[in-house]
VEXDREN-2710 file (C-alpha; in Angstrom, 1 decimal):
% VEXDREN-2710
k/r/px/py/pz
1/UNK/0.0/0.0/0.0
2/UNK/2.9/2.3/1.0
3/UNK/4.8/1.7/-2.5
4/UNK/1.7/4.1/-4.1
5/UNK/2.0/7.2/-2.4
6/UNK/4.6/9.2/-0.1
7/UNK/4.0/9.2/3.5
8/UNK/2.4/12.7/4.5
9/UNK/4.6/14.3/6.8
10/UNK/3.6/17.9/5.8
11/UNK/2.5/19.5/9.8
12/UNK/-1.2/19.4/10.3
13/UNK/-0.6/23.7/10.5
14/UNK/1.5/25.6/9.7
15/UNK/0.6/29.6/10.5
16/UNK/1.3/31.8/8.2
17/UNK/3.8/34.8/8.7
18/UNK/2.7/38.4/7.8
19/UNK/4.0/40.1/5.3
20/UNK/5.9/42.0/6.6
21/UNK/7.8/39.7/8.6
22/UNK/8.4/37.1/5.2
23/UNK/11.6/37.4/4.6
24/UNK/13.2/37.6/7.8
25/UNK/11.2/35.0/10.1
26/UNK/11.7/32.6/7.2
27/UNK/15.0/32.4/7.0
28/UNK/16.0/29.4/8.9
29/UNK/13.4/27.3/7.9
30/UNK/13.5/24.2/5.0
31/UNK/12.4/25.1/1.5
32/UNK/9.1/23.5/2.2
33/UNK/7.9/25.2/5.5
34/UNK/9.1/28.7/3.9
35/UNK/6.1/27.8/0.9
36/UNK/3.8/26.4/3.9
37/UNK/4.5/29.8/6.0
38/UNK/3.9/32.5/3.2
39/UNK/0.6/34.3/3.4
40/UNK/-1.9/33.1/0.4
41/UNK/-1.4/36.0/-1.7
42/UNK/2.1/35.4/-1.6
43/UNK/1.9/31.8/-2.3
44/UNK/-0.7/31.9/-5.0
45/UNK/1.9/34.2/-6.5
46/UNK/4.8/31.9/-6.8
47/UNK/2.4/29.1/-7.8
48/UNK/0.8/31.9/-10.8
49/UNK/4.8/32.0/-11.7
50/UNK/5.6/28.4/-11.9
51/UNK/2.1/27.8/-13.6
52/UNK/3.0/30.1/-16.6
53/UNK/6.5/28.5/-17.3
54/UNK/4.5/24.6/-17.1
55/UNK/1.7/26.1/-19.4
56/UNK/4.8/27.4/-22.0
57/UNK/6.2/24.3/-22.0
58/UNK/3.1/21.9/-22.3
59/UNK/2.0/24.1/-25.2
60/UNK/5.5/23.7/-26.6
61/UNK/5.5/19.8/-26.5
62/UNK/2.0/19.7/-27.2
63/UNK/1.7/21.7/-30.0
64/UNK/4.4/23.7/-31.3
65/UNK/7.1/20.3/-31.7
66/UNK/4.5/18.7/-33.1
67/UNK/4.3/21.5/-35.9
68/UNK/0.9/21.9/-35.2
69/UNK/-0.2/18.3/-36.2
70/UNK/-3.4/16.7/-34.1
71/UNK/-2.4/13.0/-33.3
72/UNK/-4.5/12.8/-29.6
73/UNK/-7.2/15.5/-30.1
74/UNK/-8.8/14.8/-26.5
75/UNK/-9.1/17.0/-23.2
76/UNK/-8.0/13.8/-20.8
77/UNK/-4.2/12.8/-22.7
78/UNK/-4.9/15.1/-25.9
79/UNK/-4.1/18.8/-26.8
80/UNK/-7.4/20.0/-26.2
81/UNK/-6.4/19.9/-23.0
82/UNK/-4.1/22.0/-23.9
83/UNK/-6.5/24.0/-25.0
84/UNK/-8.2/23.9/-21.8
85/UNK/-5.2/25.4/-19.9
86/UNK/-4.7/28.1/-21.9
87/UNK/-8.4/28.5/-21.2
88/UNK/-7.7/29.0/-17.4
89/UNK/-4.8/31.2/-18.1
90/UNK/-6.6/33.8/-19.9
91/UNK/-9.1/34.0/-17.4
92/UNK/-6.6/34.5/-14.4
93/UNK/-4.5/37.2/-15.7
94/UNK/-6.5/38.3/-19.2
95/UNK/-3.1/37.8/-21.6
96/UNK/-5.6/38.2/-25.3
97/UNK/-2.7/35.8/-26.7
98/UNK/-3.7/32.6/-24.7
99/UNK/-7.1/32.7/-25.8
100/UNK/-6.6/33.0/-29.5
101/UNK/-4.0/30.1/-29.1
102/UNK/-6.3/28.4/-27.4
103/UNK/-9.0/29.1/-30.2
104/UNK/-6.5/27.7/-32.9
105/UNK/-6.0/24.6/-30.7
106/UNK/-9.4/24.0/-30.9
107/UNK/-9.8/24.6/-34.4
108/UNK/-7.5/22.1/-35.5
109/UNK/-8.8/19.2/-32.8
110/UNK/-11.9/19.9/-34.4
111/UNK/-11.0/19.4/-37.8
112/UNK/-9.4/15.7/-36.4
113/UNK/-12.5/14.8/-34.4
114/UNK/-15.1/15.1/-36.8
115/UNK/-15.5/11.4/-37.2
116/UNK/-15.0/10.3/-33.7
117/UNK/-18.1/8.2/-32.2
118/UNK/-16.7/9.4/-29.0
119/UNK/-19.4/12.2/-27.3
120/UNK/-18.4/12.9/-24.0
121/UNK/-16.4/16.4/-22.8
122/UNK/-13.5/14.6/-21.3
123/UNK/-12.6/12.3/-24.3
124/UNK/-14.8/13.4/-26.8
125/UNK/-15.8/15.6/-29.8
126/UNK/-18.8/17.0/-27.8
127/UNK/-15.9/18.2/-25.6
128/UNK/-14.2/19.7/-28.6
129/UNK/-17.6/21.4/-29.3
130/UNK/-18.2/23.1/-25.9
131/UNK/-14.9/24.6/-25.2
132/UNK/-14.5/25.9/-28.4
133/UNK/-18.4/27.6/-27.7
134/UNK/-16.9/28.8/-24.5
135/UNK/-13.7/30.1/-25.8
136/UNK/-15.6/32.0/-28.9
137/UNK/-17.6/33.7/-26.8
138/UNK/-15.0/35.1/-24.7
139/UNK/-13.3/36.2/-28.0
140/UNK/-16.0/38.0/-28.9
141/UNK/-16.8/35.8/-31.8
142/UNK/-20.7/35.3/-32.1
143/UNK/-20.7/33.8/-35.3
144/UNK/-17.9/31.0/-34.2
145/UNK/-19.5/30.5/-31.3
146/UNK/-22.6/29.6/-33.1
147/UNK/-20.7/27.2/-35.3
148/UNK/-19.3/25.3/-32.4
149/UNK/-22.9/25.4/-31.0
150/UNK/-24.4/23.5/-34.0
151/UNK/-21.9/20.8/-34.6
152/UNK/-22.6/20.1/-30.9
153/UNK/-26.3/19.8/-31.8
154/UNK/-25.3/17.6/-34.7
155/UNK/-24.0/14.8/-32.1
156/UNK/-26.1/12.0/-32.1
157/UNK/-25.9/9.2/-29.1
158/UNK/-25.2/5.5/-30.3
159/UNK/-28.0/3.4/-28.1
160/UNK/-25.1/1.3/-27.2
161/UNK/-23.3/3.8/-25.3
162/UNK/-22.2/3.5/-22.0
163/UNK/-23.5/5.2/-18.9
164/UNK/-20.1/6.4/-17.2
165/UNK/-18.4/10.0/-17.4
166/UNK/-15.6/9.6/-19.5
167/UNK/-17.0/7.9/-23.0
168/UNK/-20.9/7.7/-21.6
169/UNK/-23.8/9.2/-21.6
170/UNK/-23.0/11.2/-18.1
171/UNK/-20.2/12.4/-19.9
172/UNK/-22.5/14.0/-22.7
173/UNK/-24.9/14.8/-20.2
174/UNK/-21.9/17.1/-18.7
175/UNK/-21.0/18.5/-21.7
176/UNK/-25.0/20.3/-21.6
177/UNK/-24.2/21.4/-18.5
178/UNK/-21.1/23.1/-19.0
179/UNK/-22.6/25.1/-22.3
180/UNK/-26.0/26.1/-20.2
181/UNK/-23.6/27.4/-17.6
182/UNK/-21.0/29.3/-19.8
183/UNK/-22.8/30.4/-22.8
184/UNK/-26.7/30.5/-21.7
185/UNK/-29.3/28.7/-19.9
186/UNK/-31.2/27.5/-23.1
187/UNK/-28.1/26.2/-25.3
188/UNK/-28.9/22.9/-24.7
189/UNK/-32.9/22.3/-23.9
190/UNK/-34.0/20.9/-21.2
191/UNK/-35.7/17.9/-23.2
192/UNK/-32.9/16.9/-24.5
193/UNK/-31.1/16.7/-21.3
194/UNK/-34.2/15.0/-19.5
195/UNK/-34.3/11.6/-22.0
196/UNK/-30.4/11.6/-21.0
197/UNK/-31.3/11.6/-18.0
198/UNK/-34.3/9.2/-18.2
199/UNK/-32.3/6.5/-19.9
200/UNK/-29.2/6.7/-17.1
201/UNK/-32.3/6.5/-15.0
202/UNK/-33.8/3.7/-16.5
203/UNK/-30.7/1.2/-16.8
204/UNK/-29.3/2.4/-13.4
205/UNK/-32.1/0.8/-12.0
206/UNK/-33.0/-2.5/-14.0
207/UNK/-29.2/-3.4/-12.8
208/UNK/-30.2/-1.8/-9.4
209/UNK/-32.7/-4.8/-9.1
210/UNK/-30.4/-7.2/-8.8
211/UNK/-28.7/-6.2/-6.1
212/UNK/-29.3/-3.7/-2.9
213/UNK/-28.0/-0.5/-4.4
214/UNK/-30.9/1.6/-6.0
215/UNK/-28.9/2.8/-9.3
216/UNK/-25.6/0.1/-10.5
217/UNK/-24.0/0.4/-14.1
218/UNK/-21.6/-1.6/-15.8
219/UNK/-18.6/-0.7/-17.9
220/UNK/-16.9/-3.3/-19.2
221/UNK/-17.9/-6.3/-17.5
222/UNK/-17.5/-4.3/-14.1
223/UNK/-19.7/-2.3/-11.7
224/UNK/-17.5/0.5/-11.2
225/UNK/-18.1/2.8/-8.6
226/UNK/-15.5/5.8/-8.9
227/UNK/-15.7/9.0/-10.7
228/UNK/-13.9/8.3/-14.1
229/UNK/-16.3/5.1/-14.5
230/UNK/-18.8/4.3/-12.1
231/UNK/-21.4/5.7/-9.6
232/UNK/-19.5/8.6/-8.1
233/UNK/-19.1/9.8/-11.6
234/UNK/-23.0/9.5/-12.8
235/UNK/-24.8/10.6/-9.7
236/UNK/-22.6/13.9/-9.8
237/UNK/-23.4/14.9/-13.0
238/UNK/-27.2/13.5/-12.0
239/UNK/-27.2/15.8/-8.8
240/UNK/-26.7/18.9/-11.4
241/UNK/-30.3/18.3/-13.0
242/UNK/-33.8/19.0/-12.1
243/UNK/-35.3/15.5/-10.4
244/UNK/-38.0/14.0/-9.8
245/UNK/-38.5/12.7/-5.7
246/UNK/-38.4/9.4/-6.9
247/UNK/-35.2/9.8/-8.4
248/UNK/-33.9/12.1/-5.3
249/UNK/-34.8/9.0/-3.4
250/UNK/-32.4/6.7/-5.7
251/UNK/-29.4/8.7/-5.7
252/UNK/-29.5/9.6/-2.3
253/UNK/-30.0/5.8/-2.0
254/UNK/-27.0/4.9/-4.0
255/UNK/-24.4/7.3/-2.4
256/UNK/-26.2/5.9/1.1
257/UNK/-24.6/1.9/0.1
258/UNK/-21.7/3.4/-1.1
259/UNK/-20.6/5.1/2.4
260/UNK/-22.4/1.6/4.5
261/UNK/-19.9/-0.4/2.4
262/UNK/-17.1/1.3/1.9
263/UNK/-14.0/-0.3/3.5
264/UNK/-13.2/-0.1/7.2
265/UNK/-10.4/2.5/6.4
266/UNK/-12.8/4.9/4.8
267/UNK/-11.6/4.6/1.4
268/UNK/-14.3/3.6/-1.1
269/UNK/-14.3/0.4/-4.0
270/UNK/-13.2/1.1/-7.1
271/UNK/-15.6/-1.4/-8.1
272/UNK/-18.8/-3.4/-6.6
273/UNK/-16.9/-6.4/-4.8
274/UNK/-13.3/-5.6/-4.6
275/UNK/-11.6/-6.2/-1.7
276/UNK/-7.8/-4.4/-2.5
277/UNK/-8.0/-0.9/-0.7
278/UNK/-5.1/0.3/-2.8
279/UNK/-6.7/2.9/-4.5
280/UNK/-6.9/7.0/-3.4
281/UNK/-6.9/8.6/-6.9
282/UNK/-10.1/10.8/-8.2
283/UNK/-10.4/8.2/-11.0
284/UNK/-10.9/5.1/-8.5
285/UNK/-11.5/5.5/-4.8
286/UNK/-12.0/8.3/-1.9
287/UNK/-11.1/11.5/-4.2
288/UNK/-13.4/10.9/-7.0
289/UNK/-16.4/10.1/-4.5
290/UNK/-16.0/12.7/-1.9
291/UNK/-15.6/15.6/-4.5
292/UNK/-19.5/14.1/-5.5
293/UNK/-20.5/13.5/-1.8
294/UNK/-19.7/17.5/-1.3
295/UNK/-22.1/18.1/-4.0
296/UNK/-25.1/16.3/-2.4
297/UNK/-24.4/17.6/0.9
298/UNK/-24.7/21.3/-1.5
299/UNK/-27.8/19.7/-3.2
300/UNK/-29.4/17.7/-0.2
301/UNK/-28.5/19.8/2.6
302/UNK/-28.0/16.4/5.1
303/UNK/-24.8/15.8/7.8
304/UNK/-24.8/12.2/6.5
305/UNK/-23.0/13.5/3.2
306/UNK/-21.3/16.4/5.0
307/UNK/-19.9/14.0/7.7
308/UNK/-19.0/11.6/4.8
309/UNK/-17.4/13.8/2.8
310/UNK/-15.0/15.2/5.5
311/UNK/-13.8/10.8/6.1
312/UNK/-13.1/10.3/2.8
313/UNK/-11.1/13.7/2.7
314/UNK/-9.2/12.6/5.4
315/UNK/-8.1/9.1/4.0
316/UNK/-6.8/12.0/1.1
317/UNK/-5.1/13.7/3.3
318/UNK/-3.6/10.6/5.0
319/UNK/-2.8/8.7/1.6
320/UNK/-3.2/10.8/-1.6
321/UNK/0.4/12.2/-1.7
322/UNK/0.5/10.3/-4.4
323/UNK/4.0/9.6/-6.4
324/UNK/1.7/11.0/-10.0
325/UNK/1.5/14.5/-10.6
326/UNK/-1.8/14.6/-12.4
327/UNK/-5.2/15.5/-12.0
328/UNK/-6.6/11.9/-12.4
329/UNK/-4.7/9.7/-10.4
330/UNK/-2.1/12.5/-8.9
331/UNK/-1.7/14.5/-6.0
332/UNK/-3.1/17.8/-8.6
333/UNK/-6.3/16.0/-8.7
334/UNK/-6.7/15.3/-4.9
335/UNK/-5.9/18.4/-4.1
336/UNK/-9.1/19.6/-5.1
337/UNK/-10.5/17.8/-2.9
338/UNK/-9.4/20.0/0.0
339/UNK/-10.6/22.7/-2.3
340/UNK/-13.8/21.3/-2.7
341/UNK/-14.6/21.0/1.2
342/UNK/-13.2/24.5/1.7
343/UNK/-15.8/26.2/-0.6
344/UNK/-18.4/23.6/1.2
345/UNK/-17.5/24.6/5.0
346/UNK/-15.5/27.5/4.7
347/UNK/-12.6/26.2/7.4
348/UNK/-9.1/27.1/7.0
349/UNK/-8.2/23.6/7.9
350/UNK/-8.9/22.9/3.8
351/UNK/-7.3/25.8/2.5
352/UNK/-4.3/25.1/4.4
353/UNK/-4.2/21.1/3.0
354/UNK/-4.9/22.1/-0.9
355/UNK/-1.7/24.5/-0.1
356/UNK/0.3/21.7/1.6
357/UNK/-0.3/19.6/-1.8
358/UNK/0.4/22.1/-3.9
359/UNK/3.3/23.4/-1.9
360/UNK/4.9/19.5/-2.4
361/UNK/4.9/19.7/-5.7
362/UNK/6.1/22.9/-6.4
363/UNK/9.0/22.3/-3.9
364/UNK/9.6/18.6/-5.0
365/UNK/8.2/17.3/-8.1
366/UNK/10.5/18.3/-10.6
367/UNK/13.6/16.6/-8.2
368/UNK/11.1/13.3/-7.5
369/UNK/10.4/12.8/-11.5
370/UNK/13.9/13.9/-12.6
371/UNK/15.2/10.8/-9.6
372/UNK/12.7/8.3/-10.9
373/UNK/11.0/8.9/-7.6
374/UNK/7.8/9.9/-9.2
375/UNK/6.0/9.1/-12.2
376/UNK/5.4/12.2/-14.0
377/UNK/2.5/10.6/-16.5
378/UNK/2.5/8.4/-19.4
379/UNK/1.6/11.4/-21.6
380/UNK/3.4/13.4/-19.1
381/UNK/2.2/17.0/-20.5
382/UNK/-1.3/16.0/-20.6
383/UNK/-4.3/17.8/-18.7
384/UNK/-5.2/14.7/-16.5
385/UNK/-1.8/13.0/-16.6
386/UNK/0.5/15.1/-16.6
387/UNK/2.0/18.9/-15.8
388/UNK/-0.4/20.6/-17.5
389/UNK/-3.2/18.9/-14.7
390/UNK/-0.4/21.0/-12.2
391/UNK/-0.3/23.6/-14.1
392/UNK/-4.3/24.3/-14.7
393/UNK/-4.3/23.1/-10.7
394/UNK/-1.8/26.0/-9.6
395/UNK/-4.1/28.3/-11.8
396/UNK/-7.3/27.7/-9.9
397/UNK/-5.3/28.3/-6.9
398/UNK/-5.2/32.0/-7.2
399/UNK/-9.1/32.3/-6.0
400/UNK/-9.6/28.7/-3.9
401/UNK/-13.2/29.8/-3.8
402/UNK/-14.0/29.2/-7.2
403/UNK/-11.5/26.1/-8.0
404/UNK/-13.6/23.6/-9.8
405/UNK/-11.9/20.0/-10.7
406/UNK/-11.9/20.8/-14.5
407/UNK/-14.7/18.1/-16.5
408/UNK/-16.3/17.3/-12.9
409/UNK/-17.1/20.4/-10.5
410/UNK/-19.4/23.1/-12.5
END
């Protein structure tokens, strides 16, 4: 179990030191404890810096030694996730040159996506679609915008397709989402969304039957119950529609036999019936599934999802130091949990543990990959494997209220 992740011994507080003191009272102190002791504004500064330098090089090995050729057009491993950083950078510090790179990005992984079957926002055209709605409309661009709009409406959803977020129909079901939020409550209707939603509905629960858990979905031969493919996954993007009290009653249901069987650690199954507890990444285990159980305690307004939310973030805290730098199974990723349960509660306690995990990385990952010491991702400048997860991470840092996990928090 220890082999996965380094042994948090980051203080549980470390006060912060006024400005004006900084420099001197900081002086003796390791490299580490000096990032852990500056005041936020400070901090979120040095991370801004770093940020910047990752995103230059990501969009250099991305993009630019590629000569501008689209071989992975996706969000999760691709250079639309690229893209997607570039996205975030423009709207922290407003640079007009980010967003028309990010526009040509998008251009070109629309131009390779166009046949893809693939409709999801993660790993999909439909994802291709939105952002490039999304960054038009920033641009100014009405008439782009509008053209990214209707070759989303163009997608079509094969009745074979899965139910999960990152090639199912939650996935697409996302995607509506993020274009009602960002370019206008109507883009997508509501009946479209609702016969989405009626068929996740409608298969969650003939498999529900056969077991004790209300709502249960299959990919691939297994009953997955993280974020990337399983229940955590489809009952957060569920808990972002209008439901019915029936359906209320299932997903409140499901997440309520997720926390009665999770393991006696706390951490949760990646999927129905496993028994290894290895597993503390937002793709598979406690990350993934508390970032959802903070969005039914927003939604449902009950401690049991509160209470259960602040026990998985612990067995973060205690295990997610993960040797991976990326957002989907990396310490960038479970960082936001901490985020997430600071914008729920509002205690320093969180802010000070998303700033611990970012401070480790900014003081150590480059040293830990360059040793071998940590895996810096198989695409290792990707969005959710890679330094451009850090990177988009660091970003969201400079306003912890409004730090969303990028294709999961809206």
């Amino acid at each position: 179990m220890g082999e996965r992740f380094f042994r948090n011994e980051m203080p549980e507080f470390v006060p912060e030191e006024s400005a004006v003191k900084e420099k001197t009272v900081t002086a003796g102190k390791d490299s580490l404890t000096k990032l852990l002791s500056l005041p936020y504004n400070s901090f979120s500064e040095k991370l801004q810096r770093y940020a910047l330098s990752l995103k230059d090089t990501v969009v250099w090995e991305t993009w630019e030694r590629s000569r501008k050729r689209v071989r992975d057009y996706n969000l999760y491993t691709g250079v639309l996730g690229t893209a997607y950083l570039l996205l975030k950078s423009y709207q922290v510090i407003r640079n007009e040159d980010d967003l028309k790179l990010c526009l040509e990005i998008v251009e070109a992984c629309d131009v390779a996506s166009r046949d893809s079957e693939r409709v999801t926002f993660v790993c999909g055209h439909a994802g291709v679609c939105a952002l490039g709605a999304v960054a038009a409309k920033l641009a100014g661009d009405n008439l782009l915008q509008d053209r990214y709009l209707a070759r989303f409406h163009e997608i079509t959803l094969p009745s074979e397709l899965p139910y999960e977020l990152l090639y199912g129909r939650a996935g697409y079901l996302w995607t509506c989402l993020f274009l009602n939020k960002h370019i206008g409550k109507d883009s997508v209707s509501s009946t479209r969304m609702g016969s989405v939603v009626e068929d996740i509905f409608r298969a969650g629960r003939q498999l529900g039957k056969k077991g004790s858990c209300p709502l249960m979905y299959e990919w691939h031969g297994k009953r997955y119950w993280g974020a990337a493919h399983g229940l955590a996954g489809i009952m957060n993007v569920l808990m972002f529609m209008e439901l019915k009290p029936d359906e209320i009653q299932d997903i409140k249901g499901t997440l309520s036999y997720m926390i009665q069987n999770r393991f006696p650690s706390g951490n949760y199954q990646s999927s129905e019936g496993n028994e290894s507890d290895r597993l503390v990444h937002w793709c598979h285990g406690a990350p993934g599934v508390a970032l959802t159980l903070v969005k039914a305690a927003q939604v449902f307004k009950t401690k049991e999802f509160v209470e259960a939310a602040m026990e998985a973030e612990e067995i973060v805290w205690n295990r997610g130091l993960l040797k991976r730098v990326g957002i989907c199974h990396g310490i960038s990723g479970n960082t936001y949990v901490f985020l997430s349960l600071y914008r729920l509660t509002g205690k320093p306690k969180y802010l000070y543990r998303a700033k611990a995990y970012a401070s480790f990385l900014l003081d150590k990952s480059e040293k830990l990959i360059s040793e071998g010491k940590m895996h810096g991702g198989d695409r290792p400048f990707s969005l959710f494997e890679g330094i451009g997860g850090m990177a988009y991470m660091f970003l969201d840092m400079n306003d912890p209220t409004q730090a969303l996990f990028p294709g999961y928090e809206l």
